[in-house]
Steps between C-alpha positions, in 0.01 A plus 500: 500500500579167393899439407607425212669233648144307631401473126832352376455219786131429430556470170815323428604454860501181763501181200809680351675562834423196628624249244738748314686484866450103483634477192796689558562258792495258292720635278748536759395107594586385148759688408710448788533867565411481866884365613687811321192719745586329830836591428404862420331464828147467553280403216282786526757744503664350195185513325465889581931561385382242192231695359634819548846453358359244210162616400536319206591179683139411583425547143757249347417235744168531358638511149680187552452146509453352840565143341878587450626180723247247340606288242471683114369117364222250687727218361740593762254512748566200801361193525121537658418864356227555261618567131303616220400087398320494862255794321200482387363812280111543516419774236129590536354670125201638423529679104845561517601429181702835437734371759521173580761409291780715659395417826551135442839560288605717792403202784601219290848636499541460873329195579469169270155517278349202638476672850334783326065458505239734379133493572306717256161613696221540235738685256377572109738576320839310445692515806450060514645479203749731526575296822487173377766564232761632780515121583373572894198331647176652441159470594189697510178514729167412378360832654668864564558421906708792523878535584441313846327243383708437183801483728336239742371286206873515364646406826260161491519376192876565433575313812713762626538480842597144460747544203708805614595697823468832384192676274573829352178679405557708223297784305486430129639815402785509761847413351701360832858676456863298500614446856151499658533138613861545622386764724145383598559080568784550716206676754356118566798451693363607778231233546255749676447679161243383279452726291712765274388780317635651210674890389229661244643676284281680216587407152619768279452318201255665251402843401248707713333809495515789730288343703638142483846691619322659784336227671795242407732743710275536750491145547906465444477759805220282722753181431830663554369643862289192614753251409801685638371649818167279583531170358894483558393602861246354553626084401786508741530182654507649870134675445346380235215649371371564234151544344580352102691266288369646200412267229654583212821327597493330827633164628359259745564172673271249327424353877373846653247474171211232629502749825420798283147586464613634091171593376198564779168639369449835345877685540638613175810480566744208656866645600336679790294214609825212503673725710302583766455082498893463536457705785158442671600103493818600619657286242826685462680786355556752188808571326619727282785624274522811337734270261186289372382704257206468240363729262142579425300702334318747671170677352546798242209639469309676766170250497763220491640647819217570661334165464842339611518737809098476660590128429811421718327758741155347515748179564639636798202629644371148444730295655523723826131427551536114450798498750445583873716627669770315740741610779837434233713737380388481152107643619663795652729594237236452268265720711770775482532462087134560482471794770743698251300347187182689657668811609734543246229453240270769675764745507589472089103478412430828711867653355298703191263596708695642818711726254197571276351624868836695554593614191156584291460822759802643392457442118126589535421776833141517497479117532630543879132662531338188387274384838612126459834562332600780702441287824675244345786668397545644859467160667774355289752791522463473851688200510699451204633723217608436135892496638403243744358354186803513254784365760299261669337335204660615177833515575548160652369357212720628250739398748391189452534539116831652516615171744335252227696677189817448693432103596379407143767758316182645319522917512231514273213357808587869577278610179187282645529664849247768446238208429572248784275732763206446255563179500536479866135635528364241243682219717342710836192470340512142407583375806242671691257419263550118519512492864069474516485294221735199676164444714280472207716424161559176370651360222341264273820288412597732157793647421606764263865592442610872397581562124846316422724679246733257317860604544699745298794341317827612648339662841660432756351385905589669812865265492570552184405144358371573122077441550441307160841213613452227709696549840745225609525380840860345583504151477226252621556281796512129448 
């Protein structure tokens, strides 16, 4: 009989170990906790008297800001740092009319307008003129090339790897959050790092539907977990390795950008693909700061989601086959994320039907009797049990739920738990589905973005900052 245990580790188990153990070194790193442990004796021991006599202290480190000693304004930044004039936004737009506006009041407010550029790739409707009147640079491609390729036309004919230092690529519908630049430029300190990615945060800035409230938790729940224990983990400066800088908010030296193959033939999506290139051409490191926050919209309605989901998937799944891989730490760290990807997707596809095996027997006798389902239900009990099923599976993931409601100060994720294990088996499902199709699938260069709700009036985003008011940043360098 399989234990319970085995499950829980297959299907949650080494990625979350791994870096959630990185990341809470470097927790101690950054926060300077590791001279109070030496002198509480050995630093293992005082993590064991730490996190049983303060459970709750692992939880407000991750509550709070790990950019307390930086400076709270870039103008007081030193001589020779990057400040928000050294910046060069890159908005890529295709119909995004509904939300273009905010995005640009939001950006314009940290970084001067005439650093601010938007390509519009084959949009229709009025997302270049809603542009245009913002007062930031615009242009638009003769053809729909697709995000890529709008991004690499952009980069040319702005000039912006000769006129700034630093690109951020930014999603139209993203609305980058006060503070992000304080926490997130500091990073290029280190000169190894060329790259930063941002916090994702999903907006909660219009009114949804039952369903719209399901999958935006779930994704609140996906970002909470992956930021905090993966990402934070996994963009330590002493290992170093992780697989995205996703796009929706992500900063890059404008040098690294020539060496950056942005938009080869036939993937469909590009975050994937420019970091694998950071890494495969060795051309430096990732940071990141749970401080640098952006908000986004995520999709509210199941097709939405689903399209979104198979897309960033099929991405993956793409980009692993165009990169070989090398004897670096980043190709066997990967190779680890996407053992647990495989197995931890089998195990939540075959979930309804292992207790549907187990269970339908005792609801229903005479189908034990069945020839097929009666030797099925015999093989399966052999080795695991509903139990097994419940602490090794369910369990940990309203665990997981109860540990997100906590960190975001949101008890009502609690009300979506029931529906996350569904949507576990739709991700499952996704992922293994896509995995074939990276060897045959390619994309023709168009893009389609989910359905973009304009913002309610007086809702408010994950920090609080009223969705329908331009956000200030503190005051501009220079």
């Amino acid at each position: 009989m399989l234990p319970w245990w085995g499950f829980a580790v297959f299907a949650f188990g080494a990625n979350f170990v791994l870096w959630g153990f990185t990341g809470v070194a470097r927790l101690v790193d950054e926060q300077a906790v590791m001279a109070r442990l030496r002198r509480a004796g050995a630093v293992l021991g005082g993590l064991v008297v730490w996190a049983v006599t303060s459970p709750l202290g692992l939880l407000r480190l991750l509550r709070r800001s790990h950019t307390a000693d930086r400076p709270t304004s870039l103008a007081a930044l030193p001589d020779g740092r990057f400040t928000v004039t050294d910046v060069a936004v890159l908005i890529p737009a295709h119909n995004e009319e509904v939300v273009i506006t905010d995005s640009l009041a939001a950006i314009i407010g940290l970084v001067p307008k005439e650093n601010v550029h938007v390509v519009s790739d084959g949009s229709t409707d009025d997302t270049v003129a809603l542009a245009t009147a913002m007062g930031v640079h615009v242009m638009a491609t003769r053809t729909n090339l697709g995000k890529a390729g709008a991004l690499e036309e952009a980069i040319a004919e702005f000039r912006l790897v000769e006129r700034f230092p630093v690109v951020m690529l930014l999603d139209a519908d993203t609305r980058v959050q006060p503070g992000y630049f304080t926490a997130a430029l500091p990073l290029f300190d280190d000169p190894e790092v060329v790259a930063v990615a941002g916090c994702v945060r999903t907006a909660r800035d219009r009114r949804l539907s039952v369903m719209g409230n399901v999958l935006v938790a779930h994704r609140t729940r996906i970002y909470a977990l992956g930021q905090r224990i993966l990402k934070f983990g996994q963009t330590w400066a002493k290992v170093n390795a992780t697989h995205i800088v996703p796009g929706f908010a992500s900063l890059y030296r404008t040098e690294v950008l020539p060496k950056i193959d942005m938009n080869p033939p036939g993937l469909v999506i590009e975050d994937f693909n420019m970091t694998f290139e950071v890494y495969r051409h060795r051309l430096g490191k990732v940071g990141f700061s749970l401080d640098a926050v952006a908000v986004t919209q995520d999709p509210d309605t199941l097709r939405d989601y689903v399209r979104q989901t198979r897309r960033w998937s099929l991405g993956l799944w793409q980009t692993v086959r165009r990169h070989p891989p090398n004897a670096n730490l980043f190709t066997a760290m990967l190779t680890v994320l996407l053992i647990e990807l495989l197995t931890s997707s089998l195990i939540f596809l075959l979930l309804p039907l292992l207790f549907l095996v187990l269970l339908l027997p005792d609801a229903l006798p005479a189908t034990a009797g069945l020839p097929v389902f009666g030797w099925l239900h015999t093989v399966v009990s052999a080795h695991v049990n509903a139990t097994t099923l419940v602490f090794g599976i369910l369990v940990p993931d309203l665990l997981m739920t109860v540990l997100v409601a906590l960190l975001e100060r949101r008890p009502r994720l609690l009300l979506c738990a029931p529906f996350f294990v569904f949507l576990r088996v739709l991700d499952a499902l996704t992922a293994l589905v896509t995995l074939p199709l990276a060897w045959v699938a390619r994309s023709d260069g168009r893009w389609r973005s989910p359905a973009r709700r304009a913002l309610t009036a007086g809702a408010d985003d994950p920090d609080g900052v009223p969705a329908h008011v331009p956000v200030e940043e503190m005051e501009v360098a220079g």
